[in-house]
DRENSE-897865 format. One line per 3 residues: number of its first residue (from 1); their letters; for each residue z, y, x of C-alpha. Coordinates in steps of 0.5 Angstrom, whole numbers, plus 500, padded with zeros to 3 digits. Layout:
DRENSE-897865
NUM	a	Z/Y/X  ...;
This chain:
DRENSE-897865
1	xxx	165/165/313  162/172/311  155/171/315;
4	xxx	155/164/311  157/167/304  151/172/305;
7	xxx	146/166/306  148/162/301  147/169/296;
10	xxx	140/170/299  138/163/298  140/163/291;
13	xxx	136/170/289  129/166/289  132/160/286;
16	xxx	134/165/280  126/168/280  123/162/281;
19	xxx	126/160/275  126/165/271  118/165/272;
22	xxx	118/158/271  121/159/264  117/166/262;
25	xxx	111/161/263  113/155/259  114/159/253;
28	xxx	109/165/252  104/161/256  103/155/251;
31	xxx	097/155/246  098/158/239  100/166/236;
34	xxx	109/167/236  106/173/232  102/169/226;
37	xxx	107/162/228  112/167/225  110/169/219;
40	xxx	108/161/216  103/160/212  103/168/211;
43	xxx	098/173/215  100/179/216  096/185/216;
46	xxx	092/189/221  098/193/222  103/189/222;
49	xxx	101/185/227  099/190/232  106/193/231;
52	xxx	109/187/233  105/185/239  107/192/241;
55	xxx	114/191/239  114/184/244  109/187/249;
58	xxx	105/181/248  098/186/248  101/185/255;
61	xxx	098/182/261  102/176/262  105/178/269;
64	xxx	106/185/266  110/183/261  113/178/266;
67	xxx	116/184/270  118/188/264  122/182/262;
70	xxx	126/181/268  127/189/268  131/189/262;
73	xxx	135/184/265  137/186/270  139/193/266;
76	xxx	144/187/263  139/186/257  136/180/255;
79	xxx	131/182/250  130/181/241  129/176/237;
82	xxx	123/175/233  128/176/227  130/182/230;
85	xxx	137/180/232  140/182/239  140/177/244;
88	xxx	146/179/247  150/179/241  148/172/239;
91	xxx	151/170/245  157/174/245  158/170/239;
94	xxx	156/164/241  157/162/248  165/162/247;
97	xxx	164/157/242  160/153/247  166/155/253;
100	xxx	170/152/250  167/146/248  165/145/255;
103	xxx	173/146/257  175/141/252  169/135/255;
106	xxx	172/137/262  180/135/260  178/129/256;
109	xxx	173/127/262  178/128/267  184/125/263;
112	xxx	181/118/261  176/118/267  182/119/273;
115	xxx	187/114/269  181/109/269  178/109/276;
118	xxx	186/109/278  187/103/275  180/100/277;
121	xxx	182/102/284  189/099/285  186/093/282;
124	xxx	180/093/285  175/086/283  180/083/277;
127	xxx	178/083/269  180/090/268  175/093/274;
130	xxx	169/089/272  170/092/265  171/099/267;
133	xxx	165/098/271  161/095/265  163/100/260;
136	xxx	161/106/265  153/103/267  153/102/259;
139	xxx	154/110/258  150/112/263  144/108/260;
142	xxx	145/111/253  141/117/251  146/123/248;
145	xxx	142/123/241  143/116/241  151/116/243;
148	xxx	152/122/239  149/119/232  154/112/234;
151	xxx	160/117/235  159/121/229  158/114/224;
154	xxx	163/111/226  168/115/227  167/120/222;
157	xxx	163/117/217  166/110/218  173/111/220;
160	xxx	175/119/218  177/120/225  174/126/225;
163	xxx	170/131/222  163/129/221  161/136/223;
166	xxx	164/142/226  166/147/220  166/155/220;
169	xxx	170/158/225  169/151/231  177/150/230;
172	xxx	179/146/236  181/140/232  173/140/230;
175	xxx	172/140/237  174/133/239  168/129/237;
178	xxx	163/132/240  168/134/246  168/126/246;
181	xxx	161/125/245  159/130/251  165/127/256;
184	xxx	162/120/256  156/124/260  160/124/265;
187	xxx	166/120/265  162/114/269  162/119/274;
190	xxx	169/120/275  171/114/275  166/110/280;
193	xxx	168/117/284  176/116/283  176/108/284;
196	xxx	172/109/290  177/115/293  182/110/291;
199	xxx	180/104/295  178/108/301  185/112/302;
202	xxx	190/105/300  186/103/307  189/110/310;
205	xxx	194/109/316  199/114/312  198/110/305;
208	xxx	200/104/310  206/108/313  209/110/307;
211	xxx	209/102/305  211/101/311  218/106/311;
214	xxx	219/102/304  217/108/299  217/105/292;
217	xxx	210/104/290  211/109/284  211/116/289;
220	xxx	206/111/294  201/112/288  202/118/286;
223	xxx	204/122/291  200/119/297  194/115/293;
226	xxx	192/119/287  194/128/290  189/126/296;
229	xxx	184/122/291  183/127/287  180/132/292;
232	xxx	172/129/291  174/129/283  176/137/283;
235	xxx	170/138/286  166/134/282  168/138/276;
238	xxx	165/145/278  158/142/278  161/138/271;
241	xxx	161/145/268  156/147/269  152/140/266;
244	xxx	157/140/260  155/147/259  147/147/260;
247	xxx	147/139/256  151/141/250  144/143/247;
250	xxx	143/136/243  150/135/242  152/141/238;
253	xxx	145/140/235  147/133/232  155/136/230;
256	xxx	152/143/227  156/147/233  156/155/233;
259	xxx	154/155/240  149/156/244  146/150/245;
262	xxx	146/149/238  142/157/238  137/153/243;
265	xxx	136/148/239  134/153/233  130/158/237;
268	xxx	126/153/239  124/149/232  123/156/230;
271	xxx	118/157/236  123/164/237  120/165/245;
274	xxx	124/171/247  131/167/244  129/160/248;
277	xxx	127/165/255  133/168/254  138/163/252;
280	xxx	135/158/258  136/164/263  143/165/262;
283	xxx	144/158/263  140/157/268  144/163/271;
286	xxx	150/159/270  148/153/274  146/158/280;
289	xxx	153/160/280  156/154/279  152/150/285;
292	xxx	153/158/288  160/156/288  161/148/290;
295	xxx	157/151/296  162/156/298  167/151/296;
298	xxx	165/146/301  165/152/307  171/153/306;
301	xxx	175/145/306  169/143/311  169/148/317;
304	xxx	163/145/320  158/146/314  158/153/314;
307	xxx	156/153/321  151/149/321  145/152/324;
C-alpha cells in the first residue's frame, strides 16, 4: 500500500506543474500591457511603469518569471495583486465562504438525490422513475448561468423564498439559493448512480434472502439495499467536492457570494493576472488532491487496484 500511496504522489507532481504552466501561460502570455490595462484610460509616467514592471517581474523573461513564480509558492506564498493586496489574505477571507458553500451543495445533493434515486430504484419503469429520469436529463442540459438566472427570478424575486443576493457576512440562511443552484449540477449524477445501485443490489443473493426469512421490507430497505447502495454514492461525493469547489465561480458571480469564485469572476474582468494565476492554482491544487484522495480511496476498498502493474 505504502509503494501504491507513493506512485500515486509522484504521478501528481507533473500534473500539478503541467498545470500550473498551463495557467502562467494563459494569463501573461496573451496580447496587450497588465500595466497600461491597470491604469484605464491613464498613462503612467516613465517612472512608474518601470517600478511596476519590476515590482510584477514583468522586465522578466517569461520562464524566469514562470520559475520566480513557482519559487514563491512553494515557500507558501502566492503573489500581490495588481491593486496591492496579498493573495493570501483574500483567500483566508474568501475560501470559508466558498467551503461552506461547497458543504451546504453537497448535503442538499446528497439529501434529495439519494431519496429520489432510491425511489426510482424501488419503482423502477413506473411514472415517478420516468419523471425523475427526465427532470435529470433537463438539469444536466441547462447551463448553470442560465439555471442560476431562473433560480434567482423565480424564487427570490417572484416568490421571496430567498434572497435574491447574498448579504454581508454570507449567513448560511443566504447560502441556500445558491447552494440549491450549485446541487443541480450534480444531483442528476446521484441520482442515476443511486437508482442504478439500487436496482443491481435488490437482485443480490442476500437482499433475496432477507425477504425470504420474512424481514419486513422497512429494515430490507434501509439496512440491506440502501447501507450497500450507498457506497459508489459516498465515493462519488469526494470527486463532487471538488467540482462544487472549482465551478462555484459563476455561481457566486450571479448571487453576489464573498467567496472565491466570486474573487475570480472579479480578477478576471479586471484583467488582474496575478490574482486569476493564483486563484486558478489553488483550485487546481484542490482538485489534484481531491482526485489524489478517491485513488487512494479506491486502493484501500479494492485491493486489486492498488496491485496492478
Amino acid at each position: 500500500m505504502t509503494a501504491y500511496i507513493i506512485r500515486r504522489l509522484l504521478q501528481a507532481i507533473p500534473v500539478f506543474l503541467g498545470a500550473t504552466f498551463l495557467i502562467f501561460s494563459m494569463v501573461f502570455l496573451l496580447p496587450g500591457d497588465p500595466i497600461l490595462a491597470l491604469f484605464g484610460d491613464k498613462t503612467p509616467t516613465d517612472a512608474q511603469y518601470a517600478a511596476l514592471q519590476a515590482q510584477y517581474h514583468l522586465d522578466q523573461p517569461f520562464f524566469t518569471r514562470y520559475l520566480i513564480y513557482l519559487g514563491d509558492l512553494f515557500q507558501g506564498d502566492l503573489g500581490t495583486t495588481f491593486r496591492g493586496q496579498s493573495v493570501n489574505e483574500i483567500l483566508a477571507a474568501k475560501f470559508p465562504v466558498t467551503l461552506r458553500l461547497a458543504l451546504l451543495a453537497i448535503v442538499i445533493q446528497l439529501l434529495f438525490g439519494v431519496v429520489v434515486g432510491l425511489i426510482s430504484g424501488l419503482r423502477k419503469n413506473s411514472l415517478f422513475d420516468h419523471a425523475s429520469m427526465l427532470v435529470s436529463l433537463l438539469l444536466i442540459s441547462i447551463p448553470v448561468f442560465v439555471l442560476a438566472f431562473i433560480a434567482q427570478y423565480f424564487l427570490a424575486i417572484e416568490l421571496h423564498l430567498f434572497r435574491p443576493t447574498v448579504g454581508r457576512g454570507a449567513p448560511w440562511s443566504d447560502l441556500i439559493l445558491p447552494a440549491i443552484v450549485l446541487a443541480a449540477l450534480n444531483f442528476a449524477y446521484v441520482v442515476r448512480l443511486t437508482r442504478n445501485s439500487v436496482i443491481e443490489t435488490r437482485q443480490q443473493d442476500f437482499v433475496r434472502m432477507a425477504f425470504g426469512k420474512g424481514l419486513p421490507t422497512r429494515r430490507v430497505i434501509p439496512v440491506h439495499v440502501l447501507r450497500n447502495s450507498l457506497i459508489p454514492v459516498t465515493t462519488n461525493l469526494a470527486a463532487d467536492f471538488g467540482i462544487l469547489i472549482v465551478g462555484a465561480t459563476v455561481t457566486e458571480g450571479v448571487f453576489n457570494v464573498p467567496g472565491i469564485g466570486n474573487e475570480l469572476f472579479k480578477a478576471i474582468n479586471q484583467h488582474d493576472g496575478p490574482e486569476i494565476v493564483s486563484i486558478v492554482t489553488v483550485l487546481v491544487v484542490i482538485y489534484v488532491l481531491v482526485n489524489l484522495f478517491i485513488d487512494l480511496l479506491y486502493g484501500v476498498l479494492d485491493p486489486r487496484i492498488r496491485y496492478v502493474r
